[in-house]
C-alpha positions as CSV (number, residue, x, y, z in Angstrom):
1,X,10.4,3.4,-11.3
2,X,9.0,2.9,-7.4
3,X,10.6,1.5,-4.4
4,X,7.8,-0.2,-2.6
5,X,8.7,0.8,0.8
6,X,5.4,0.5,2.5
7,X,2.5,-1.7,3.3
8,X,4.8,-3.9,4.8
9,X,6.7,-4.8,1.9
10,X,10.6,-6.2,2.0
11,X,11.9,-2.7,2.2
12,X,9.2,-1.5,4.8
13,X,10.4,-4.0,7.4
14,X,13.5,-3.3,7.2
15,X,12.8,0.5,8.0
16,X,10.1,0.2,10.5
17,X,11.3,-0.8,14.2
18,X,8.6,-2.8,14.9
19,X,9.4,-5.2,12.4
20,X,13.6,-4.7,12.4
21,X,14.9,-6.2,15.4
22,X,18.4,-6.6,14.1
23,X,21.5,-5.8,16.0
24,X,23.7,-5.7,13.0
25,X,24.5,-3.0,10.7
26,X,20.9,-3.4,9.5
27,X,19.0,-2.6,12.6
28,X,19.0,0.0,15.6
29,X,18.9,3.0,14.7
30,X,17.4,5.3,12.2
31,X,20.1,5.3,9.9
32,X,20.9,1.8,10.0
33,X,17.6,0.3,9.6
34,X,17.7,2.5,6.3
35,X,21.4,1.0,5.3
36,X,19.2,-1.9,3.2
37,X,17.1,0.9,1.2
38,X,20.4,3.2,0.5
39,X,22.2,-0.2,-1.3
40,X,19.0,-0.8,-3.6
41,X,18.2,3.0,-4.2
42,X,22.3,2.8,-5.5
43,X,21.9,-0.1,-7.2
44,X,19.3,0.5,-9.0
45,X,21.0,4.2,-9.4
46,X,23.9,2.8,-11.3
47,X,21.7,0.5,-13.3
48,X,19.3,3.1,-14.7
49,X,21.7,6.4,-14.4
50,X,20.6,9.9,-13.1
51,X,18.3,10.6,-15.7
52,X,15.6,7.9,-15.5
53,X,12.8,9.1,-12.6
54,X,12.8,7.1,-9.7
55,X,10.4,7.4,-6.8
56,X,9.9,5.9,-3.3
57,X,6.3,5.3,-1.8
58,X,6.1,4.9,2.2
59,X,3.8,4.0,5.0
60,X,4.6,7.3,6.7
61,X,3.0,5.4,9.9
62,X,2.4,2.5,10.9
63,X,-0.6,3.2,13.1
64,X,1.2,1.4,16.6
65,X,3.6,3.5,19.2
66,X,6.8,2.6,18.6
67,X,6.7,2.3,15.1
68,X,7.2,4.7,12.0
69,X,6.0,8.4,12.0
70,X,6.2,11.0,9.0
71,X,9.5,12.7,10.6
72,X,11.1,9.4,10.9
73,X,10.8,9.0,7.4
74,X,12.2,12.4,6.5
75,X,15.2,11.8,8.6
76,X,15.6,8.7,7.1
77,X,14.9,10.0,3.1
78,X,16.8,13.2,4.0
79,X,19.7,11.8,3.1
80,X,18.5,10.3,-0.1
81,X,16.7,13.2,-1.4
82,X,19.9,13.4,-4.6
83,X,19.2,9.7,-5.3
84,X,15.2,10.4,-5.1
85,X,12.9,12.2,-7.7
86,X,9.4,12.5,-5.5
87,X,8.0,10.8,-2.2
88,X,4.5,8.9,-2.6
89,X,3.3,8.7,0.6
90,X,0.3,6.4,1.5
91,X,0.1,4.1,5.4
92,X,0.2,1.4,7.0
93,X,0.2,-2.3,6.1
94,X,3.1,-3.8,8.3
95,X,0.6,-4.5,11.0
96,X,-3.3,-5.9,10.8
97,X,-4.4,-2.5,11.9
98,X,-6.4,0.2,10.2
99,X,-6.5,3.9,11.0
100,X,-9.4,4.8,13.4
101,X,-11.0,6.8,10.9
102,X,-10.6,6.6,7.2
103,X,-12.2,9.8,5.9
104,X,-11.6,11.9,2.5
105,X,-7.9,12.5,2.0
106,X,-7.3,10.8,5.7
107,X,-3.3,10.0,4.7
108,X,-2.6,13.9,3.7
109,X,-1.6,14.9,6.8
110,X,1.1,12.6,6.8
111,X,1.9,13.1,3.4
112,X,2.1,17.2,4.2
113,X,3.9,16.3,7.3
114,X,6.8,15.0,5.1
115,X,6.8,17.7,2.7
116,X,7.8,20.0,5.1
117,X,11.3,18.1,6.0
118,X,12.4,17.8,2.2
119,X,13.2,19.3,-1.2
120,X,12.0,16.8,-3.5
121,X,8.3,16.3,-4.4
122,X,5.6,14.5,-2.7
123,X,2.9,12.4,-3.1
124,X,-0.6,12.4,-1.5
125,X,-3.1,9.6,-2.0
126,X,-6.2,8.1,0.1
127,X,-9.3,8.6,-0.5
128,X,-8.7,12.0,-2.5
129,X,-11.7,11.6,-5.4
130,X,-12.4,14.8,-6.5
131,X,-11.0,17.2,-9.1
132,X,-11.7,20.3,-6.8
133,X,-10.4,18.6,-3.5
134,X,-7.3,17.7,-5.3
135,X,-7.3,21.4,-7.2
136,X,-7.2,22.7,-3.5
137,X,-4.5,20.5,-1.9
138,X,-2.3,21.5,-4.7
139,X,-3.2,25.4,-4.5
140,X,-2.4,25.0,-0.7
141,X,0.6,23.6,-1.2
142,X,-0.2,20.4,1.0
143,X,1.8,18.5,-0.9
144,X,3.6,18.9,-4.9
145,X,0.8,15.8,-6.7
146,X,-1.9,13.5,-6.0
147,X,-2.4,10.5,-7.5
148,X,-4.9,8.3,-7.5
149,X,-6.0,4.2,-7.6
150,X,-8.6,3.0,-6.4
151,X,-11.0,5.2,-8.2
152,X,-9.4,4.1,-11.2
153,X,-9.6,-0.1,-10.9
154,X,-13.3,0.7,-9.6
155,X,-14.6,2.7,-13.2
156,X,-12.6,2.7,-16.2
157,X,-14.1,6.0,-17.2
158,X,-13.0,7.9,-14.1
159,X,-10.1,9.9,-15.5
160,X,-12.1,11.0,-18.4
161,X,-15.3,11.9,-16.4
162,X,-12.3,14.1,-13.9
163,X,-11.6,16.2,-17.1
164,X,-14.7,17.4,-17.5
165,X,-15.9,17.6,-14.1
C-alpha cells in the first residue's frame, strides 16, 4: 500500500507550510503539521498489521522558499521509519510550478538527499529510462530502488525491451 503524500495531495497539504496554515495541533511546526499523516499511517497500521508492506511517496520539495525540502521530510518520516517499509520520493505538485530544469534523473538528488537521514529504503523516480542509468544509481548507492511510470503508460513493451537491453 502507498500513502500519497505528494503532488499536493490531502496528506501533502497538511505537511507542507505553504499550504498548512493551521494554529491547531495540526499546524506550526514540523512535527505537528505531520500529526495528520502519523493517525492514518496508525490507522491503516492496525487495519493491515505489521506484516503487509506499506510505503509513503513525497514531494521532497516543493520548488518555493518556505516550503518543503528533502531534510524536512526526514525529520518529519524519522519518526515513522517502524511504521514505514520504503520512501518513494518524486516533487512538487502543491504549487503550479515546475523545476527550472527537468533533465534525466532530475528528482535523485532529492531522493539521495533523504536516504541519507533514514534506515528504511528509498525510492528514486523522474526521468530515470535506462537500464544502465538505473544499474548505476543502485551500484552507487544513490538511493535502495527505482521505479518507473511514465515509460511504462507511454509503450506497453518497455519492461520487456529493459530485460534485454
Amino acid at each position: 500500500m502507498e500513502l500519497h503524500a505528494a503532488h499536493g495531495f490531502l496528506l501533502h497539504q497538511f505537511l507542507s507550510p505553504l499550504s498548512n496554515t493551521r494554529t491547531d495541533d495540526y499546524g506550526g511546526t514540523s512535527e505537528n503539521r505531520a500529526r495528520f499523516l502519523k493517525d492514518v499511517l496508525m490507522a491503516i497500521r492496525a487495519e493491515v498489521g505489521r506484516d503487509y508492506p506499506v510505503i509513503i511517496r513525497v514531494s521532497a520539495t516543493d520548488f518555493v522558499q518556505g516550503g518543503l525540502i528533502p531534510e524536512d521530510w526526514a525529520q518529519m518520516l524519522k519518526p515513522l521509519e517502524s511504521e514505514l517499509d520504503a520512501i518513494d520520493v518524486s516533487t512538487g505538485g502543491l504549487l503550479p510550478l515546475q523545476p527550472s530544469d527537468v533533465y534525466t534523473a532530475y528528482q535523485l538528488p532529492h531522493a539521495a538527499a533523504i536516504k541519507q537521514h533514514v534506515s528504511i529504503p528509498v525510492i528514486a523516480v523522474g526521468k530515470i529510462y535506462s537500464r544502465s542509468l538505473a544499474n548505476r544509481i543502485l551500484e552507487d548507492h544513490l538511493v535502495d530502488s527505482v521505479a518507473i511510470g511514465r515509460p511504462l503508460l507511454e509503450d506497453p513493451d518497455y519492461a520487456e525491451r529493459l530485460l534485454f537491453a
